[in-house]
C-alpha positions in Angstrom: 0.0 0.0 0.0 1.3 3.5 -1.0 1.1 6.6 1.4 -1.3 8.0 -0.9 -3.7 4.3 -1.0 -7.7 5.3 0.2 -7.3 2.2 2.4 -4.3 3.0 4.3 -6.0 6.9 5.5 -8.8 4.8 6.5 -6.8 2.8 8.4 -5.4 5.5 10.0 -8.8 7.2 11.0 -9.8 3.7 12.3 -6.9 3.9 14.2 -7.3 7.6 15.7 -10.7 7.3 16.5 -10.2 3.5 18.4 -7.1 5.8 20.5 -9.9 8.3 21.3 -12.6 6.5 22.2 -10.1 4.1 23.9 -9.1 7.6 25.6 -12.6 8.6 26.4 -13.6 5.1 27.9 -10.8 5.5 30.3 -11.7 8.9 31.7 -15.2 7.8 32.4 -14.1 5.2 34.3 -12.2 7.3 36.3 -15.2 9.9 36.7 -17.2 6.8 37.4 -15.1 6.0 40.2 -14.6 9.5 41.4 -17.9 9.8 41.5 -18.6 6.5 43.6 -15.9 7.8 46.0 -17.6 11.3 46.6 -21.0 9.6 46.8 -19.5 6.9 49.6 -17.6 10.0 51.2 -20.9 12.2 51.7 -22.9 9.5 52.5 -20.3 9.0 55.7 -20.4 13.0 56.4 -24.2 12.3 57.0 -24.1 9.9 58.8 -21.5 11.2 61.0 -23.4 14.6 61.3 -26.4 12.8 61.9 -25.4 10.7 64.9 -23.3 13.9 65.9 -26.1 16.1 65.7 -28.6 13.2 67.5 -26.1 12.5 70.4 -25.0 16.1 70.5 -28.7 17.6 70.7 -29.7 15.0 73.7 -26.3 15.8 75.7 -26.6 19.9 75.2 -30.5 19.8 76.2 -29.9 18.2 79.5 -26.7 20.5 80.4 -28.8 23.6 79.5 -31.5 22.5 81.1 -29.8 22.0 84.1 -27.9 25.4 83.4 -30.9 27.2 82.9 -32.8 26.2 85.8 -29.7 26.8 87.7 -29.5 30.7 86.5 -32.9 31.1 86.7 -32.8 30.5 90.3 -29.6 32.7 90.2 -30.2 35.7 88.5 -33.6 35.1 86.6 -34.1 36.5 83.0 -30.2 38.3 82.7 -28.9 34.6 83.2 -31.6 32.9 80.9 -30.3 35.6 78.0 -26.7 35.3 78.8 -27.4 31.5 77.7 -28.9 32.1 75.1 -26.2 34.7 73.6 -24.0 32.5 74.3 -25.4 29.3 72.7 -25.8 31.2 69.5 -22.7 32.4 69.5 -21.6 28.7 69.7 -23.8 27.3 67.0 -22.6 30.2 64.9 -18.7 29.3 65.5 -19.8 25.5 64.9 -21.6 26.0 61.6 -18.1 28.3 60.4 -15.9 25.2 60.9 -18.4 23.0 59.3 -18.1 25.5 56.4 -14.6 25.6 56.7 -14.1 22.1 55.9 -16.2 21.8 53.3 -14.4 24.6 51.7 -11.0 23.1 52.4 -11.6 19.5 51.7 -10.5 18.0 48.4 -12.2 19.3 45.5 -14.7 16.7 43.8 -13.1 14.8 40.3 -10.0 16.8 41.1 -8.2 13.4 39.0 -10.6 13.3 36.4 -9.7 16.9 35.9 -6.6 16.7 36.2 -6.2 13.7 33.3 -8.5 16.1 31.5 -5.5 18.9 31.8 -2.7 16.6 30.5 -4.9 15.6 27.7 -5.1 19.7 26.3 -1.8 20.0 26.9 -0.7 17.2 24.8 -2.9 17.7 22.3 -2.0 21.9 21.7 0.6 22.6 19.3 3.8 23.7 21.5 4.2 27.6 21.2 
């Protein structure tokens, strides 16, 4: 077959187009199993909020209950607002370090997106 042979450019386009599908098959098998990691990884985070939030909740009512009938008998309504400011104040710092970590936890299909980068770079001309 000469360079110039119909057959041999088809062969070649057979040939590109198996490397790229070949290509694409791989990177959505590794968003598929990004995407099974993140799922597995919130699923835990709700759970663990959940039990958190569950064991949390029944431990805090009891202590402020306690606490507030304590400062009631103390120093009446300037004790029962003091708690309360001060309770918010907490659930306000807790729901920033929540946030935080969201924000600072590894970015979802950082991988895939990464693969995705190498691919653009090898396929631009160099400059």
């Amino acid at each position: 077959m000469s360079e110039h042979d119909p057959d041999s450019w088809i062969a070649s386009v057979r040939r590109l187009a198996n490397s790229m599908l070949g290509l694409a098959r791989t990177r959505v098998k590794l968003f598929s199993l990004e995407l099974q990691e993140e799922k597995l990884r919130t699923i835990n985070l709700a759970v663990l909020l959940c039990l958190a939030l569950a064991l949390g909740a029944t431990g805090l009512l009891v202590a402020i209950g306690t606490l507030a009938w304590y400062l009631w008998q103390v120093s009446g309504y300037a004790g029962l607002v003091g708690l309360a400011v001060a309770l918010l104040i907490a659930a306000a710092g807790i729901v920033w370090r929540l946030r935080r970590e969201i924000v600072r936890g590894p970015a979802p299909f950082s991988a895939t997106v990464a693969e995705f980068q190498k691919d653009l770079e090898w396929v631009r001309p160099n400059r």
